[in-house]
N, C-alpha and C positions, 0 to 999 in steps of 0.2 A: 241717620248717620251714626248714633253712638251707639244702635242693636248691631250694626255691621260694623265696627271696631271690635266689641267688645267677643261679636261672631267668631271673628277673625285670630283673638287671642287665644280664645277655647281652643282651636283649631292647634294652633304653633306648639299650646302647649302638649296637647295630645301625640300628635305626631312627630316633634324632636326626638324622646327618647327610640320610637322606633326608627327611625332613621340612624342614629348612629350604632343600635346594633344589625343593621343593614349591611353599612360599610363594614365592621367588621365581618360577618359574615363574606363577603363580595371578599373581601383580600386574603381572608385562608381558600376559597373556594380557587380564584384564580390562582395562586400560588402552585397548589397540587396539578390544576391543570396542565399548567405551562412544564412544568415535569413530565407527566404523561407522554406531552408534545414531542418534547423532543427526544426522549427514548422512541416514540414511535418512528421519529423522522431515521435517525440513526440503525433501527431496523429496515429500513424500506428502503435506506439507499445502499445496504448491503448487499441486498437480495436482488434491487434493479436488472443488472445488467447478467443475470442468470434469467430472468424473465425477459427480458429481450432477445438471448438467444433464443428464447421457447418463441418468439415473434418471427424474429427471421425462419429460424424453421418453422413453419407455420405457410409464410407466404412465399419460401423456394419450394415450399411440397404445392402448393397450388399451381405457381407457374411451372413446374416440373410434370405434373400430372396433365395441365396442357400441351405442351410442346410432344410428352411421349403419345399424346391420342392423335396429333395431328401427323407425326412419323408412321403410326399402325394406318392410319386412312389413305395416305402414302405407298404405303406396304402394297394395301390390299388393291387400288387400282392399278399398279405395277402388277400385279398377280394376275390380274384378270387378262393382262396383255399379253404375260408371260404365259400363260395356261393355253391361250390358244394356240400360238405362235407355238407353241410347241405341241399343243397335237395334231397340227396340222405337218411337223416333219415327224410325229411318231404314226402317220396313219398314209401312207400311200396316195391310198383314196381322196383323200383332203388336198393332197400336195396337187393332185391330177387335179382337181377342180378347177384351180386355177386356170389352168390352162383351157377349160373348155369354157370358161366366167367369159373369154377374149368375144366372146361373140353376142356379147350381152352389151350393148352400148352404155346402159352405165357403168359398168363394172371396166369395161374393157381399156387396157394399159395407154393410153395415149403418151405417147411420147415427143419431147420437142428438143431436136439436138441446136446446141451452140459450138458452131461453127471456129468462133473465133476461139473461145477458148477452151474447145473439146472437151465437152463435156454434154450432158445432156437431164431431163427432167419432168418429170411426167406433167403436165396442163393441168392446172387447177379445172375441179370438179367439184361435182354434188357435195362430191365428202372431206372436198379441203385436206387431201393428201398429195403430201410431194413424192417423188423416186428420187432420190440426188441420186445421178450412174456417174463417176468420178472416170478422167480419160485410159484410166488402163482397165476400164470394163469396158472398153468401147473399140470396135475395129476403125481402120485409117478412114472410111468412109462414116462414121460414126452409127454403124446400127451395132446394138450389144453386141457382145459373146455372147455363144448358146448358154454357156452356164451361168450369166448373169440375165438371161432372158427365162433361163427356167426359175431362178430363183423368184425373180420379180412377179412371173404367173401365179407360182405357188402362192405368194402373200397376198395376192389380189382379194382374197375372203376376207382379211382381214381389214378394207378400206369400213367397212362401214363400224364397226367397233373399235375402230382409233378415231374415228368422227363422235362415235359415242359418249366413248368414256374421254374424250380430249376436249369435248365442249361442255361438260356437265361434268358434276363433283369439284371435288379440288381447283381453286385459280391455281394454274401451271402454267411453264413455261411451253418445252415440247414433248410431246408424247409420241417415243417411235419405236422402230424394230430396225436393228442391221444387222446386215447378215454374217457369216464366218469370213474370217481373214483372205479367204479366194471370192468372195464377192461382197465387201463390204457395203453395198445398197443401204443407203438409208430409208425405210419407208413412214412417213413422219406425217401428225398432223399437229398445229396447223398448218397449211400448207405454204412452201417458202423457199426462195430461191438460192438455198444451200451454198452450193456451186461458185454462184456469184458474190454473195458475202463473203463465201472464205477468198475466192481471188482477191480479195481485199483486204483484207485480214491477215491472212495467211498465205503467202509466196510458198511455193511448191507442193501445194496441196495435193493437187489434180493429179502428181508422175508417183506421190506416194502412195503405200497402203493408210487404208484411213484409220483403222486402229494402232499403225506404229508412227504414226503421226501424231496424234493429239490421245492416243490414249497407251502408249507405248509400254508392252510388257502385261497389262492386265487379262490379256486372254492367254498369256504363260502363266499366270499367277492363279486362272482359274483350274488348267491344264493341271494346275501343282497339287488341286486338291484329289486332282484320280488318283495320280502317284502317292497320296501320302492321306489313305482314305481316314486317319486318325485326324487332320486338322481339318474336313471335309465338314461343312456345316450339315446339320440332318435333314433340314427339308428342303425343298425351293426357296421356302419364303425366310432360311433365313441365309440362305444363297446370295442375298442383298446387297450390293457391294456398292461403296457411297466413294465419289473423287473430293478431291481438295478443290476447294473454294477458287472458284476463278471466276473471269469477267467475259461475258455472255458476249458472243459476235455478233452477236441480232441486236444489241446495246441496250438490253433491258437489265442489266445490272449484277450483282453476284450472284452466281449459281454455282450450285451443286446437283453432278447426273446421279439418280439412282439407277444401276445397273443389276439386271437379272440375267441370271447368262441360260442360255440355252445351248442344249445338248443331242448329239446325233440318236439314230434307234438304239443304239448299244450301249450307249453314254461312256464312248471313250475318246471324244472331242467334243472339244464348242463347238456349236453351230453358231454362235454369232451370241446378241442377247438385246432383252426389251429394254428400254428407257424410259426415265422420267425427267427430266432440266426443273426441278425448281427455284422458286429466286429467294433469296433466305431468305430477302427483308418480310419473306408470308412467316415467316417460325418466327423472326426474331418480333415482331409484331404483338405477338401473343405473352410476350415477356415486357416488353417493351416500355416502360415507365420511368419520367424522370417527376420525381416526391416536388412536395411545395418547399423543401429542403434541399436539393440539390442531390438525392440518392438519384441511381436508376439501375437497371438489369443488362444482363448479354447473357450469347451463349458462349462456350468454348469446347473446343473437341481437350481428351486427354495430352495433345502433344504442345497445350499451351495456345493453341489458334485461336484467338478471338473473333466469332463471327461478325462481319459489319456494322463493329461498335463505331460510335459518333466521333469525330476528330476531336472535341472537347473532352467528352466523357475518355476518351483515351489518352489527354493529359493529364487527366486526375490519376491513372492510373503507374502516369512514368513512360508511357507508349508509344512507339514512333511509326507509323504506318507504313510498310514494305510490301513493294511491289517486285517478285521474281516472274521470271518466263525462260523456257528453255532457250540453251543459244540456238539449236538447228530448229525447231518448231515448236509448234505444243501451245494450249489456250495460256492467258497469262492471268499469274495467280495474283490476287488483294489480301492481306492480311496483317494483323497483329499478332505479334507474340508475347502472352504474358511472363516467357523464360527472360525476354530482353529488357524487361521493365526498369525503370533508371530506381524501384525502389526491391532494396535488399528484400524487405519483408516479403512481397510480393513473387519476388524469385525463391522465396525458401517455399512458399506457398505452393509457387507448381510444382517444386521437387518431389513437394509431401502431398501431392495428392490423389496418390493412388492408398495411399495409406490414411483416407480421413473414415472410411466407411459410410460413406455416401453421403456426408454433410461434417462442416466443417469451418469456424469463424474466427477470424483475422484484422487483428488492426495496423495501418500504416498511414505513414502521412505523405502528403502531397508535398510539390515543389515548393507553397506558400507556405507551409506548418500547417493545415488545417488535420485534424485527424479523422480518418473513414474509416467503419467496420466492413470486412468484405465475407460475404455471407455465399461457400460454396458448394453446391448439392447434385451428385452424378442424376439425371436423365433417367440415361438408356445405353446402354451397345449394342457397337453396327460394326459390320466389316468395311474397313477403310484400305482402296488404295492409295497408298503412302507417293505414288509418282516416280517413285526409283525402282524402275525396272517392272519386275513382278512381286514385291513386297504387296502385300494385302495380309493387315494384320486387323485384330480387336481392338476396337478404338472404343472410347467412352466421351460420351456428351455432357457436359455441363452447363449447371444455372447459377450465374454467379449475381449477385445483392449487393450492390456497396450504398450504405450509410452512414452521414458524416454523423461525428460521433457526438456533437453539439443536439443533436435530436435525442439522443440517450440522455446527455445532461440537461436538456429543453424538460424530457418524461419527468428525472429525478425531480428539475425543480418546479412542473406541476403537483407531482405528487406533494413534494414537500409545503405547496402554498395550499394544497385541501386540505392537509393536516392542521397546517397554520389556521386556515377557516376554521374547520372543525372545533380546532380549542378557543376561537374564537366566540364561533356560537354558544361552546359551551359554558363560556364565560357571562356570555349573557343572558344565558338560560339562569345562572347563578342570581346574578342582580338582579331578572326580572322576579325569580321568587322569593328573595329578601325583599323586595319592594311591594312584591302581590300581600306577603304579610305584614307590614306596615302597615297597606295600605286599607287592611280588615279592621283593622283597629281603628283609622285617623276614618271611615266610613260613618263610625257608628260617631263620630263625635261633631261630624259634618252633617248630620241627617236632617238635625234639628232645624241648623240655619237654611242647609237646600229647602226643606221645606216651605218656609216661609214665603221664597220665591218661585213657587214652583206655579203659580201663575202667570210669572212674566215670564216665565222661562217658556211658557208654555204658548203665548203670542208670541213672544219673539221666534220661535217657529215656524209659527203660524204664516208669520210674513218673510221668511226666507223662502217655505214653499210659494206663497206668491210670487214671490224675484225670481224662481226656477219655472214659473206656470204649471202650478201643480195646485188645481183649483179644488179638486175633489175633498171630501170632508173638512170638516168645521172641529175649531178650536175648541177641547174640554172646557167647562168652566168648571172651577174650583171650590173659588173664590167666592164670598160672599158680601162684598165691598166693592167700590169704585170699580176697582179690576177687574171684575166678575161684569161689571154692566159694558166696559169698553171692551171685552170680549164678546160679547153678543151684540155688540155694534160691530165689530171686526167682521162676525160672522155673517150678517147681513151685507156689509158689502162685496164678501167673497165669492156669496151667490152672483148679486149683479155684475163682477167682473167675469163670473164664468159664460152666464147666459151670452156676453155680448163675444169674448174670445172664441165660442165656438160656433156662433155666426160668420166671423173670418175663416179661422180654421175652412168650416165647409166650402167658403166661399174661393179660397186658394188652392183646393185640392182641386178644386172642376176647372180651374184656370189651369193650371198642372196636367191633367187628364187630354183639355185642349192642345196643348202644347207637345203634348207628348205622340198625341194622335196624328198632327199636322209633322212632325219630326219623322214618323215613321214612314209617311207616304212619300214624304220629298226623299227619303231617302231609298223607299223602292222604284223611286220613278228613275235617280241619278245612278243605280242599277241598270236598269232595265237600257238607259240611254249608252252608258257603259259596254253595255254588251251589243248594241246595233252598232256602235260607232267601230266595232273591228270584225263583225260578222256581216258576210256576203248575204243579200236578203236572199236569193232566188234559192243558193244552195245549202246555204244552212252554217256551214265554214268558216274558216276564216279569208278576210279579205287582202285586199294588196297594203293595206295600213297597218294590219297586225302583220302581216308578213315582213315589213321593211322595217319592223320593230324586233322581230323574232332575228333576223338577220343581222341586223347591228348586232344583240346581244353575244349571238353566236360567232359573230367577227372581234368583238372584245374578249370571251374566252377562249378564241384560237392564239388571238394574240398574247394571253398570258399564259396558259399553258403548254401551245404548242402542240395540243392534238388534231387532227384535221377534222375536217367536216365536209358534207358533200349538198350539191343541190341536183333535182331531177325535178325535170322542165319536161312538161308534155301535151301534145294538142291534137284533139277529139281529130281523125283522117275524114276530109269532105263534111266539113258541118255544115257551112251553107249550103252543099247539095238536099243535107235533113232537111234544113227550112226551107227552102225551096220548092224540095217535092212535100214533104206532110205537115209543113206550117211550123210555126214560131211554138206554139203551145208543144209539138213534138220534141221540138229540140231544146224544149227547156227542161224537159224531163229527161231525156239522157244528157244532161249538165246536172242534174239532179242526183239520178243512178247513180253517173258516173264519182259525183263528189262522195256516194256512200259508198262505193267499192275501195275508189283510195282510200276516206278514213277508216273503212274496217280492216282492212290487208296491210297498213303498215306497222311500226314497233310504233310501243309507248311512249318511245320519246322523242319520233319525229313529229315532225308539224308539217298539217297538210292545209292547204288555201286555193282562193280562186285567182289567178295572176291578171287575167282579164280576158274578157271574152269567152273562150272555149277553152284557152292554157291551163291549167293549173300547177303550183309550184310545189314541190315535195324539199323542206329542209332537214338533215339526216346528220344530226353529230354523232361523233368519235364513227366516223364510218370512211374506208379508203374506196378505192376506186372497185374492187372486186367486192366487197358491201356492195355498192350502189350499183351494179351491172346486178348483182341478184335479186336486189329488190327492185330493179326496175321491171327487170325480165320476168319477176311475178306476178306484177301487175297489171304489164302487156299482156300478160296471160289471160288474169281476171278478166281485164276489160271485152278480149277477143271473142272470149265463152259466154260472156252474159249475151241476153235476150233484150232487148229494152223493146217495150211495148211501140207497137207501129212500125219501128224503123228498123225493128231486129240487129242481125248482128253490124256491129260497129269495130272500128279500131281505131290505135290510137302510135303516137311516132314519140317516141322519148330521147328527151337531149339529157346527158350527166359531167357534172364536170366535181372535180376533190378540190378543194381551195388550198391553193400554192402560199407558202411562204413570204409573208410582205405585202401580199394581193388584195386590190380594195375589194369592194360588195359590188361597183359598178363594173370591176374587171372580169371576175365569175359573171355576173350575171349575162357580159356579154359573150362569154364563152359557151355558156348552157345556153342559149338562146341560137351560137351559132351551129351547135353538135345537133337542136333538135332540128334547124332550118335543114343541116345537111341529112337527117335519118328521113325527112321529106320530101326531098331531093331523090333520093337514094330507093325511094318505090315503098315509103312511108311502111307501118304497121313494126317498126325494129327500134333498138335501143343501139345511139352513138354516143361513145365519149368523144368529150373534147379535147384538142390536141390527139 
């Protein structure tokens, strides 16, 4: 005890002096620091909010660069429409086709007039094209006028390339073609009961023309560019001509038509022009972000129009959402105006922004005080008509940013708390090397007494790695005394703790190995039982358990979204005559065939099973009643044409029914069950809906 006093004073005395010129050192060191500091903070919150505009502009050129690629993708399927459409009236030859296509049953014009409300509409086909013939193309008996009958011929070439390009590329609304002011025919796909929506819609549709109806003036406004070949766009494609924001009759929400106008052989009139209906929310999508801050984006046209900004985000703005519609007709428009904004700043913003040069950042505040930066960057320009009359002028697009400005001072006072760290660390970079030199010195005065102990220090080791089980190697001996012998006792028993610890050890891994072994097969067996208990044995399928589980599922997402969905119920025509004449073994193999034909022939997202016996059930979401007649009708097909070994050709009778609004799983089901009894009834081998 008195060598480890007297250890302990050598020590104190060695190491005081370097210690207190430590602390000196340590307090001129951080002094200068904490200076540095806040020069540096004081430069960095100058410059901040100059580097934030280099942010906004940053991410309006990104969203800006997408929105203008998804208008040229726009463009160019509008072209592809417009280019034929038009050389089918610059080429005789083309226009005559038409009319000799009449004899070609797919191609050929069907028509179906409405009596009640005069008017009439070509029968969905192959190609999911409509004719909307509106009552003054139509005589008192309802068959065309010649000149809306030749019209209609002429465009018949074009049914399978509006099926083309209106089902592939771009999600669109409608992709069509109508013709000049003396026969405005719409020829449209997808295909849709035109006529009838707008009698609903629209009171006196059918006695007016359909371009001075709902689009009134813009085929004078095109007419204006012959007369005045100076404001005459140079190509077709940029001939483009885009309507104001209004609300779709078919009630899929805001759209805007792109209009491509077509020209006679001489091009000294419209002949009518191609279309495109898109629904903004696909553009405004692509911008569309609201921050973990409460920023987010829109578009706006140059006359202040806010594209279908959110009723929240347009109180941020001062916003009040207006609804106009022509008194006598015309689609009805949705919109905001950021001229009407309840905040001054905002209104001097649209005045000035033809003069920002294509980007330009704004602050104002909100109804509560909060302050937001509004960050705004031109697009693109399009030819817009304006709705008053035959105005069609150069509009420009915009992408507008707002960031409340708490996120700018959120940046300043991160940046200012890594400054803070920085002089931080560097402070203590200070004190740890005042301290690392102390402690060179108080080393060499400590050596002596460590030494002395560096035996027990060296068991005491020894036996924390036994407390961690860490058996491998044996404690140095030193020591040449007592120390030295209960070390090499120590080490003796390390050994016999090791020999016996890795007898368990072994002895726990192979119990581990068991366990593990047994775990894997219960759990490929509770697979394997999994998959019998909703698969049909004989066919391979699914059975009546998964099917009343897939149908629930699919009656809970009708019910919250409101999409339909369809079922198609079908039963092999005369099976028990199969078994009857070539046995049970025959007719298990066309239940066989037949469940490979259905799963290979339908979409990837229907579900196909065996409903019992010879029936099997086809479940069909997001699909209407015209889906489910074609996919049934396909598979009538399939089945008619196969071969199945023994019993040759077979057929089969299909029930379809679209699940109604409100309607349980037991009410469809007896619905499709009654449409397939009646297609059986009815001289089997055809497809009936129900109702």
């Amino acid at each position: 005890m008195p060598k480890t006093s007297f250890t302990l004073k050598v020590i104190v005395l060695a190491v005081a002096p370097l210690l207190c010129f430590a602390i000196l050192l340590i307090t001129l060191g951080t002094a200068r620091i904490e200076s540095l500091s806040q020069a540096s903070a004081r430069l960095t919150e100058q410059s901040l909010e100059s580097m934030y505009r280099h942010y906004l502009n940053s991410r309006t050129g990104d969203g800006a660069a997408k929105v203008a690629l998804r208008l040229e993708a726009i463009r160019n399927e509008l072209n592809i429409v417009r280019g034929s459409a038009q050389r089918i009236i610059d080429e005789p030859p083309l226009a005559a086709l038409g009319g000799e296509l009449q004899t070609i049953p797919l191609l050929h014009n069907d028509f179906e007039y409405n009596q009640k409300g005069h008017w009439a509409n070509h029968k969905d086909g192959p190609f999911g094209v409509s004719m909307s013939i509106w009552g003054y193309l139509l005589d008192p008996s309802g068959q065309l006028t010649p000149e809306t009958r030749v019209f209609t011929d002429s465009m018949t070439p074009m049914k399978p390339l509006l099926h083309a390009v209106g089902q592939n590329g771009l999600k669109k609304g409608w992709l069509y073609v109508t013709g000049p002011k003396a026969t405005p025919v719409m020829v449209m796909n997808p295909w849709a009961q035109m006529p009838a929506i707008f009698d609903e819609k629209y009171a006196g549709h059918n006695t007016a023309n359909w371009w001075d109806f709902f689009f009134p003036g813009i085929i004078e406004g095109w007419q204006g560019w012959l007369t005045d070949p100076a404001n005459r766009p140079p190509g077709p494609r940029d001939e483009v001509t885009l309507t104001p924001l209004y609300e779709d009759a078919g009630g899929t929400g805001l759209m805007v038509t792109f209009f491509a106008p077509l020209w006679n052989r001489d091009r000294t009139q419209n002949a009518g022009a191609a279309a495109l209906d898109y629904n903004v929310s696909n553009l405004i999508e692509l911008v569309e972000e609201e921050t973990e801050t409460g920023g987010f984006s829109f578009l706006m046209q140059s006359d202040g129009n806010v594209l279908g900004l959110k009723d929240h985000w347009g109180a941020i703005l001062g916003l009040q959402k207006a609804t106009g519609q022509k008194a006598e007709h015309g689609v009805t428009q949705s919109f905001f105006k950021l001229a009407e904004s309840q905040h001054p700043t905002l209104r001097e913003a649209f005045l000035a922004i033809n003069d920002t040069n294509g980007f330009a950042v704004h602050r104002f505040q909100d109804d509560t005080g909060q302050t937001f930066l509004l960050a705004l960057r031109r697009v693109t320009s399009f030819n817009l008509w304006t709705g008053k009359g035959a105005e069609i002028v150069k509009d420009s697009l915009y992408l507008g940013m707002v960031v409340p400005e708490r996120q700018l001072v959120s940046l300043r006072d991160e940046v200012a708390g890594q400054i803070f760290r920085s002089g931080a660390d560097a402070r203590s970079s200070v004190v740890v090397m005042a301290l690392i030199l102390a402690a060179l010195v108080g080393i060499v005065a400590t050596w002596f007494a460590l030494g002395q102990t560096r035996q027990l220090r060296l068991l005491i080791a020894g036996v924390g790695r036994i407390k961690q089980r860490h058996y491998d190697g044996c404690v140095e001996v030193v020591a040449r005394d007592e120390l030295g012998e209960l070390t090499q006792a120590f080490n003796g028993m390390t050994l016999e703790i090791k020999a016996s610890y890795e007898q368990l050890r072994q002895h726990a891994e192979h119990l581990e190995h068991q366990v593990a072994e047994r775990t894997r097969e219960l759990e490929q067996k509770n697979h394997e039982l999994q998959r019998i208990s909703v698969t049909d044995r004989l066919t391979g399928i699914y059975n009546r358990t998964k099917l009343d589980q897939v149908l629930a599922s699919e009656h809970l997402r009708q019910e919250r979204s409101g999409r339909p969905f369809g079922l198609i119920l079908l039963d092999i025509d005369h099976f028990k005559r199969i078994n009857d004449s070539f046995g049970h073994p025959v007719g298990d193999v066309v239940l066989v065939q037949t469940a490979n034909i259905l799963s290979t022939s339908v979409r990837a997202t229907d579900t196909v099973g065996r409903w019992g016996g010879e029936e099997f059930l086809i479940v069909c979401p997001e699909t209407d009643g015209p889906g489910l007649v074609a996919l049934a009708e396909n598979l009538r097909g399939h089945i008619a044409e196969h071969v199945f070994p023994t019993a040759g050709n077979q057929s089969a009778s299909f029930g379809i029914a679209v699940h109604q609004p409100g309607e349980s799983i037991e009410a469809i089901i007896s619905r499709v069950d009654q449409a397939l009894y009646r297609a059986k009834n009815q001289g089997r081998n055809r497809v009936l809906a129900a109702d």
